[in-house]
py3Dmol code that shows the C-alpha trace and the ligand (Angstrom):
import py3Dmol

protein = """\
ATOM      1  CA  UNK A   1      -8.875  -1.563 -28.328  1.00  0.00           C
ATOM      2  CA  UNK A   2      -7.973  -2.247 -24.685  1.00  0.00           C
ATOM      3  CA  UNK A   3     -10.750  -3.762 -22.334  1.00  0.00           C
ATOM      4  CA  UNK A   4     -12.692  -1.254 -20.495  1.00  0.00           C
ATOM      5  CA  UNK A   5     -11.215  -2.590 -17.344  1.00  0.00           C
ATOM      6  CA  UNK A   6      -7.593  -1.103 -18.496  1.00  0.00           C
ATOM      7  CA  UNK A   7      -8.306   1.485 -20.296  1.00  0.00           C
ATOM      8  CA  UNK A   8     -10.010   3.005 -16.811  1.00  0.00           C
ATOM      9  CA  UNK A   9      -6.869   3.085 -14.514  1.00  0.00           C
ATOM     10  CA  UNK A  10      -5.376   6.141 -14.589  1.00  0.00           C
ATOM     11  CA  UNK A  11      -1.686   6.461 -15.458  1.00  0.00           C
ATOM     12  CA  UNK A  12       1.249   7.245 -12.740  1.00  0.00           C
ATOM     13  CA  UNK A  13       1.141  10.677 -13.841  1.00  0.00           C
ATOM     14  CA  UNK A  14      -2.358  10.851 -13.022  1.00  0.00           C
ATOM     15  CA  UNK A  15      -1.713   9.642  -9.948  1.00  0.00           C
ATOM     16  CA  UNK A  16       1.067  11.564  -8.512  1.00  0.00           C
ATOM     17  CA  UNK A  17      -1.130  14.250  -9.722  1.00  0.00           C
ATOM     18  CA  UNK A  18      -4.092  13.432  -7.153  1.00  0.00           C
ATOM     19  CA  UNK A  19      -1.057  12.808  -4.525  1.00  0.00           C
ATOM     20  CA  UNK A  20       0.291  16.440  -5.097  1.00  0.00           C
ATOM     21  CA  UNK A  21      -3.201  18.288  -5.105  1.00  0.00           C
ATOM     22  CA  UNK A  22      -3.790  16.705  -1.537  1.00  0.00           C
ATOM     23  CA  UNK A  23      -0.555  17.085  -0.183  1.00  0.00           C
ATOM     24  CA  UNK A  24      -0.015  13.478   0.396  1.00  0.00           C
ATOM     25  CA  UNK A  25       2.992  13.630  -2.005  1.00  0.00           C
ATOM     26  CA  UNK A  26       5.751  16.390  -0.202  1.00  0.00           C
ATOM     27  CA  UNK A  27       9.000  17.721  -1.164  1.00  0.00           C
ATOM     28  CA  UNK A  28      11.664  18.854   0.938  1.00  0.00           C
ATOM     29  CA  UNK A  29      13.843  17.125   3.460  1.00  0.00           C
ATOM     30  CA  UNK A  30      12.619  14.500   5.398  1.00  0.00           C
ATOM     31  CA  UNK A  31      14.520  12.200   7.827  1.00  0.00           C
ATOM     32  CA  UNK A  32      12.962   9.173   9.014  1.00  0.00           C
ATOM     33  CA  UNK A  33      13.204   7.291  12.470  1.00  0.00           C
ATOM     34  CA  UNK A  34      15.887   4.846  11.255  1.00  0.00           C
ATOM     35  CA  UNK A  35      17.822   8.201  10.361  1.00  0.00           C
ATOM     36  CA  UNK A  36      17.991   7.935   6.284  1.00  0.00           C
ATOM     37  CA  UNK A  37      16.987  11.116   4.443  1.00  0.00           C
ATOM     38  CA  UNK A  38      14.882  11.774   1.896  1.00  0.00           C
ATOM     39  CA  UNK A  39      13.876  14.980  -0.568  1.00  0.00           C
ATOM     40  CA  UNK A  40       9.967  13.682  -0.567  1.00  0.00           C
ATOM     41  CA  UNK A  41       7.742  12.227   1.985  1.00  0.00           C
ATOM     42  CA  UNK A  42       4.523  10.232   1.172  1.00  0.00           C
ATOM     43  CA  UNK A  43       1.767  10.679   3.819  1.00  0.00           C
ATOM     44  CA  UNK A  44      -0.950   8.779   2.350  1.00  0.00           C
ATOM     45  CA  UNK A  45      -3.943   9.162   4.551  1.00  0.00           C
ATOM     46  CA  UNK A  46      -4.035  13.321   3.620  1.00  0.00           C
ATOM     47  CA  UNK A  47      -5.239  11.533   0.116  1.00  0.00           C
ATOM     48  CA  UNK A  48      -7.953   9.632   1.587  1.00  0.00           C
ATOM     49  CA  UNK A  49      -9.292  12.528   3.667  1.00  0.00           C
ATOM     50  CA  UNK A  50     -10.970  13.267   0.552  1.00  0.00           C
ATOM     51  CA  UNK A  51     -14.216  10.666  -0.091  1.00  0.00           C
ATOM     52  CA  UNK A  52     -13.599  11.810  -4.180  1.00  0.00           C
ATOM     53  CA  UNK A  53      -9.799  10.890  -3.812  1.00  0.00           C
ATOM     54  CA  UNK A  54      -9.818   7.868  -1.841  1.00  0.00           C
ATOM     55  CA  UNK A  55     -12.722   5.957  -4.173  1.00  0.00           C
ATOM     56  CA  UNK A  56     -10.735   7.442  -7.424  1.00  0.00           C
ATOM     57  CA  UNK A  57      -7.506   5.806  -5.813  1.00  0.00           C
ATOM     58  CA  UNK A  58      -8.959   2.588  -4.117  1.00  0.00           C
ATOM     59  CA  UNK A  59     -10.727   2.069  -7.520  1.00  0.00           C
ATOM     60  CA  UNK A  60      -7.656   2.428  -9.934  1.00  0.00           C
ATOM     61  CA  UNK A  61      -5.917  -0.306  -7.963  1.00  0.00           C
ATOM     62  CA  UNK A  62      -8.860  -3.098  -7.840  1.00  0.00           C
ATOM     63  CA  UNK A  63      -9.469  -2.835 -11.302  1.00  0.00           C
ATOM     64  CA  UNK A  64      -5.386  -3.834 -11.121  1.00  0.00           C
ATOM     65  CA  UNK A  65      -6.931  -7.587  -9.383  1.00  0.00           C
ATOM     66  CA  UNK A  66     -10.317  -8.062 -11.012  1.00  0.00           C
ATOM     67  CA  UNK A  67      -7.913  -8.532 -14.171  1.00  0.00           C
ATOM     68  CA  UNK A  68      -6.778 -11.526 -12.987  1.00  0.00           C
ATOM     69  CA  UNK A  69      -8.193 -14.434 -13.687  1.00  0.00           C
ATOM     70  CA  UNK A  70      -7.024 -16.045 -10.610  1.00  0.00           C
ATOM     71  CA  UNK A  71      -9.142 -13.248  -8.581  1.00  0.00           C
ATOM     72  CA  UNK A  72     -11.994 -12.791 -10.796  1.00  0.00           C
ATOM     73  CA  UNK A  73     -12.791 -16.549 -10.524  1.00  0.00           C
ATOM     74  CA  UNK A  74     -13.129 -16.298  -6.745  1.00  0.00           C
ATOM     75  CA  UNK A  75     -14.739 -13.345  -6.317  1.00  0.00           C
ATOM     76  CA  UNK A  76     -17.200 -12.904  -3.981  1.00  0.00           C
ATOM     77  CA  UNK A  77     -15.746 -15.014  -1.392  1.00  0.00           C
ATOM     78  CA  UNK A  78     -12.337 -13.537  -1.012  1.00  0.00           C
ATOM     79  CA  UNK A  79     -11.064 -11.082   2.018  1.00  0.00           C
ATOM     80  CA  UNK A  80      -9.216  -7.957   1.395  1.00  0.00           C
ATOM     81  CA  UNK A  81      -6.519  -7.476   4.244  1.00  0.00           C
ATOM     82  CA  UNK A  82      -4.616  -4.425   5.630  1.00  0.00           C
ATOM     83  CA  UNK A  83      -1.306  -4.731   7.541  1.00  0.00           C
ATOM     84  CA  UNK A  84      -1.584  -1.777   8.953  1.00  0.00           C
ATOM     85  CA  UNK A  85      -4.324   1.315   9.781  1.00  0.00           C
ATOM     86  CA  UNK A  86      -2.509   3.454   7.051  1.00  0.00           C
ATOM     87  CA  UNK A  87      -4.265   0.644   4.715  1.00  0.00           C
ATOM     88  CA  UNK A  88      -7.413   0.621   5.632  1.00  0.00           C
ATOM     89  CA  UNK A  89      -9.173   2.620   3.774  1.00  0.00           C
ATOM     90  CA  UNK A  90      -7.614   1.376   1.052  1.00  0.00           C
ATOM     91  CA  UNK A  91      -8.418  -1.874   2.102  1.00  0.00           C
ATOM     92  CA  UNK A  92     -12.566  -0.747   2.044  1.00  0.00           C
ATOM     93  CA  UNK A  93     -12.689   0.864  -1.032  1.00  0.00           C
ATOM     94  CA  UNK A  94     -11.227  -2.134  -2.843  1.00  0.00           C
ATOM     95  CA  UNK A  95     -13.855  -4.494  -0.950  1.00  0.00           C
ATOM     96  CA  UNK A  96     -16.268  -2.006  -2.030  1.00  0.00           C
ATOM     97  CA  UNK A  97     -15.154  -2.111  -5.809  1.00  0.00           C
ATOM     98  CA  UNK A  98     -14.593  -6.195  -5.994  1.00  0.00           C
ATOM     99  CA  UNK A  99     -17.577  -6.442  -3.822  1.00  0.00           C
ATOM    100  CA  UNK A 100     -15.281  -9.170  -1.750  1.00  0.00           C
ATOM    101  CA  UNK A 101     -16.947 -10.521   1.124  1.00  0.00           C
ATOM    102  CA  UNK A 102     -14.064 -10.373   4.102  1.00  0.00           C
ATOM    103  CA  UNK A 103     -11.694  -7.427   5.456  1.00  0.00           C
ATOM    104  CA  UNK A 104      -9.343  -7.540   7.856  1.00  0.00           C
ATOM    105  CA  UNK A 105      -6.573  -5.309   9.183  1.00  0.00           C
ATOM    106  CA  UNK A 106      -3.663  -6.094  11.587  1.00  0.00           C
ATOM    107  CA  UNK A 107      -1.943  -3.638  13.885  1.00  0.00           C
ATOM    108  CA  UNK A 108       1.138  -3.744  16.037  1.00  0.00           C
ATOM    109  CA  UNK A 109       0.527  -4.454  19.601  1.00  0.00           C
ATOM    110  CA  UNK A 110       4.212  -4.752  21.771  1.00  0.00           C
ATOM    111  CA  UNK A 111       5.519  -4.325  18.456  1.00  0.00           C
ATOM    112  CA  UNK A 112       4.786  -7.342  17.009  1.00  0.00           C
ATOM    113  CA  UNK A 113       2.169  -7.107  14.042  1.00  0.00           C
ATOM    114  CA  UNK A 114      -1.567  -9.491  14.507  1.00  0.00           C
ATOM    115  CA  UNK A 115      -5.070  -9.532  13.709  1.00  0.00           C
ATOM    116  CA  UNK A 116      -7.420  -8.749  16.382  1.00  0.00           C
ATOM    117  CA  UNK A 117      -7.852 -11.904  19.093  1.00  0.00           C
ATOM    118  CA  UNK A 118     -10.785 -14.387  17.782  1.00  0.00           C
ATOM    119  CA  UNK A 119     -10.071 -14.186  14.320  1.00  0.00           C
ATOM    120  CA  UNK A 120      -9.452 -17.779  13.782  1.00  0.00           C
ATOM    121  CA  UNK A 121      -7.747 -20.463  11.538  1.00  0.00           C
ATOM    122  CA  UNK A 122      -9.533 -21.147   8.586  1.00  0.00           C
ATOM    123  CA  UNK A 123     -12.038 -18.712   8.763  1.00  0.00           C
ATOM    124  CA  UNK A 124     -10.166 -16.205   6.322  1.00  0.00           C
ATOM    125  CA  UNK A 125     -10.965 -16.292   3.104  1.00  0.00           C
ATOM    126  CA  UNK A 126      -8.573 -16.226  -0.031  1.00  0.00           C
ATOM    127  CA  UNK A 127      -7.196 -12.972   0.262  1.00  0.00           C
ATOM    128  CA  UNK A 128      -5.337  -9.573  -1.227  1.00  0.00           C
ATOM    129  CA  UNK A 129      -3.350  -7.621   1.016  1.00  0.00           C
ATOM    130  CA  UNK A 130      -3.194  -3.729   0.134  1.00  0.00           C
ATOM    131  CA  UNK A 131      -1.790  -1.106   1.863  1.00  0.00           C
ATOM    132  CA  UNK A 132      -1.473   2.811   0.906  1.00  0.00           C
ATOM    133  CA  UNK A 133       2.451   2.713   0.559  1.00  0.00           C
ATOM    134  CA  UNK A 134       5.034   0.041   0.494  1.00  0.00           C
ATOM    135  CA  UNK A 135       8.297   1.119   1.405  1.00  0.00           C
ATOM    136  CA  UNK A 136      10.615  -1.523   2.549  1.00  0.00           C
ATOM    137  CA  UNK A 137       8.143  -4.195   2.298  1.00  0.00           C
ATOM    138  CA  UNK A 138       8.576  -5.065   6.279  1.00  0.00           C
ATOM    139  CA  UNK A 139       4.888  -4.747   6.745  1.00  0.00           C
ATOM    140  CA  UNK A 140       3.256  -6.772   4.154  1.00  0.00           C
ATOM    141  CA  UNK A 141       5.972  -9.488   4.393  1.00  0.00           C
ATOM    142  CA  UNK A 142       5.132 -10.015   8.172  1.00  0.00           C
ATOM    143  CA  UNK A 143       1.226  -9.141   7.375  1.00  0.00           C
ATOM    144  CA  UNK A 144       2.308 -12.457   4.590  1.00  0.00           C
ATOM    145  CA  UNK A 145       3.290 -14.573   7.498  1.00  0.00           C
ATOM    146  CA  UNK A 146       0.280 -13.968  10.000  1.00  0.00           C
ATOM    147  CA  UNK A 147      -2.089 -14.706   7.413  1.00  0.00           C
ATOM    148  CA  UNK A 148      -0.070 -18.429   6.065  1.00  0.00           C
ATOM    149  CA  UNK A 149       0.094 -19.081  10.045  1.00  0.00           C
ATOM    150  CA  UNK A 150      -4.218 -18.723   9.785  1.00  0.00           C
ATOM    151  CA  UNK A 151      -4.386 -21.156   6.712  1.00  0.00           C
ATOM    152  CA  UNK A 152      -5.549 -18.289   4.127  1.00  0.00           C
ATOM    153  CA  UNK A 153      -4.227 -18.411   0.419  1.00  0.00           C
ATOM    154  CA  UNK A 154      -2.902 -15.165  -0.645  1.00  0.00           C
ATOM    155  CA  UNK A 155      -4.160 -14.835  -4.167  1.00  0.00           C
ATOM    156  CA  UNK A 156      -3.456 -10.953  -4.754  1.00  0.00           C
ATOM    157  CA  UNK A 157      -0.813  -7.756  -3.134  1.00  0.00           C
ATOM    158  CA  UNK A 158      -0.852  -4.453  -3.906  1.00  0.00           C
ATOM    159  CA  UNK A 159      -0.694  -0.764  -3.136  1.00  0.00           C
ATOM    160  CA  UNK A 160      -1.108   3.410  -4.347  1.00  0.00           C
ATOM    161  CA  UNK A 161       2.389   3.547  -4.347  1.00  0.00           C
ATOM    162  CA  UNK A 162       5.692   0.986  -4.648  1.00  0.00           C
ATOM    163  CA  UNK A 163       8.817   2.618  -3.973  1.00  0.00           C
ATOM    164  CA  UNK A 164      11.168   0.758  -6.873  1.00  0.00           C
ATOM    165  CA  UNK A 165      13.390  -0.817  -4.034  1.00  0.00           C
ATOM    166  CA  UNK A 166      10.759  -2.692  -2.160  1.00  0.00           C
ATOM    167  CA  UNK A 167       9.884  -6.502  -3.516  1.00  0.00           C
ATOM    168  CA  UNK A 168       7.805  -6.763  -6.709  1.00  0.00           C
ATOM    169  CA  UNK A 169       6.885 -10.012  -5.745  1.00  0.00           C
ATOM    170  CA  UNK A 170       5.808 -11.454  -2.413  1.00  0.00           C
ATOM    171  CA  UNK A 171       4.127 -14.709  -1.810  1.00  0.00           C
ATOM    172  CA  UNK A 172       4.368 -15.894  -5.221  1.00  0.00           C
ATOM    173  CA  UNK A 173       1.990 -12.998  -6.321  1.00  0.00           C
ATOM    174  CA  UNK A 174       3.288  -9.680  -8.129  1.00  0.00           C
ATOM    175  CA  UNK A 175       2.722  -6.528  -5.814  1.00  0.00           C
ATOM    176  CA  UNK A 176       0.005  -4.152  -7.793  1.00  0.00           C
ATOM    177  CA  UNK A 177       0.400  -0.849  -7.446  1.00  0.00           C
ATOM    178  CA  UNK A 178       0.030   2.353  -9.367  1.00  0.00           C
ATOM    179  CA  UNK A 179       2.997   4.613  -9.174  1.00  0.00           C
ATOM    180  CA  UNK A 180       6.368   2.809  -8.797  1.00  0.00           C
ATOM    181  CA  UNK A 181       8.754   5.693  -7.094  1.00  0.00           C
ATOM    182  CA  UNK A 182      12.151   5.914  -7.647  1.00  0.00           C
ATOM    183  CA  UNK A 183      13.016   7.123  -3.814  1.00  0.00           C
ATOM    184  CA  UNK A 184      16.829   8.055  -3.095  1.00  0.00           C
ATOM    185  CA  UNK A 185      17.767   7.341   0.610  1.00  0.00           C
ATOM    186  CA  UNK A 186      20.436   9.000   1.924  1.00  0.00           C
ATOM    187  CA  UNK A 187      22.155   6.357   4.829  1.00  0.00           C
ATOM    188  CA  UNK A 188      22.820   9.576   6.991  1.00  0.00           C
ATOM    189  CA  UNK A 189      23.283  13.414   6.885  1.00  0.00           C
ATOM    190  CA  UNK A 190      26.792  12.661   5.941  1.00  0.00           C
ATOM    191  CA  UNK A 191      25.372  11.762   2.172  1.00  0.00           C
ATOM    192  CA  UNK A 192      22.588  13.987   1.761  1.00  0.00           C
ATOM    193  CA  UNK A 193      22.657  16.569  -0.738  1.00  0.00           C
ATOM    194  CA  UNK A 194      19.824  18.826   1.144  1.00  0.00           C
ATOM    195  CA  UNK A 195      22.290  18.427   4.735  1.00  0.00           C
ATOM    196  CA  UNK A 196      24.837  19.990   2.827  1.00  0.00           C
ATOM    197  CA  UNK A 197      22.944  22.487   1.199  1.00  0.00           C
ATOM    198  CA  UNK A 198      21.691  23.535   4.736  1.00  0.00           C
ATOM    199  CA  UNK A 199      17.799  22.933   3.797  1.00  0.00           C
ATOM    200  CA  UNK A 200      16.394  22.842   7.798  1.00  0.00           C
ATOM    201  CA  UNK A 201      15.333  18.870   8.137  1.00  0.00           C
ATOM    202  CA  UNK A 202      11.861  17.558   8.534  1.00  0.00           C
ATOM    203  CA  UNK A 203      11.132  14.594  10.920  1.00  0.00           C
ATOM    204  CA  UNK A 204       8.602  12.189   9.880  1.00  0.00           C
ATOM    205  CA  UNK A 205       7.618   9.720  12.723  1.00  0.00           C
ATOM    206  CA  UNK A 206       7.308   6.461   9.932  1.00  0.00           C
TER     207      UNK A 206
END
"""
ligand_1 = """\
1
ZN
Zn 19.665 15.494 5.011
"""
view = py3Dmol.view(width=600, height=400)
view.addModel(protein, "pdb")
view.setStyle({"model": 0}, {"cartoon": {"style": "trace"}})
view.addModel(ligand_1, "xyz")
view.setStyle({"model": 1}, {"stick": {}})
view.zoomTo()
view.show()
């Protein structure tokens, strides 16, 4: 028998499921602000509207970390971090699961990605970052490097969804996450199956 603690995470399937009920998961065609296209979209946050949704989802993935040894050992005092507001709720409801004691989010100001002024060396704890999506990995790789510059161990990374051609691994920690998406870019219009099929375009702003 598996421990409870697997057996409890529901499958990809299960997943997508919740992500197609709430419209977070979308087909059509979708072309993104560095101009690839796409046949789905993921817009996370229409998932955590729901209170039901976002606890089911924020859930599933910390029960992904308190299997770890590494993170079980040092729970309470670790911090969950967000790189970005798209991951905060995500970031709460795994605090709220783990019952860690710390969460922080950055955010882009002039386009480069911080924490908030006064948050200072050493005062973060050992942490997990989580976000709702990881798509290129750009975010939680720079989120990786603000939080070494503060002194914190990163002891856990993870999100809802991976798409397959991000890292797996970042920080010498495997990325958690529960769907792992097989996403087809298109470089331009030029490629794209839906361009030449005429199917009008959608533009997502990130
Ligand atoms: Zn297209």
């Amino acid at each position: 028998m598996l421990g409870q603690g697997v057996q409890l995470i529901p499958s990809p399937d299960e997943i997508m499921n919740i992500l197609k009920r709430t419209e977070a998961f979308r087909e059509g065609h979708f072309v993104y602000p560095n101009g690839k296209h796409t046949a789905h979209y993921f817009q996370m946050p229409l998932a955590f509207r729901y209170y039901d949704t976002a606890r089911v989802l924020a859930v599933a993935l910390s029960r992904k970390f308190r299997v770890e040894r590494d993170i079980a050992s040092q729970l309470p005092k670790i911090a969950i971090i967000s790189p970005s507001s798209g991951g905060i709720p995500v970031a709460f409801g795994v605090r709220d699961a783990l019952n860690a004691e710390q969460i922080y989010w950055a955010e882009r100001e002039e386009g480069k990605r911080m924490f908030r002024q006064y948050v200072n060396q050493g005062e973060i704890n050992p942490c997990i970052i989580v976000d709702d999506i990881i798509r290129s990995g750009h975010a939680i790789e720079e989120t990786v490097e603000i939080v070494r510059a503060l002194g914190a161990p990163i002891i856990g990374c993870g999100a809802i969804v991976r798409f397959k051609s991000a890292p797996d691994q970042i920080a010498d920690v495997t990325i958690k996450s529960l769907v792992n998406f097989d996403e087809k870019f298109y470089d331009s219009g030029d490629e794209c199956v839906d361009c030449k099929k005429g199917v009008p375009e959608e533009h997502v702003r990130f």
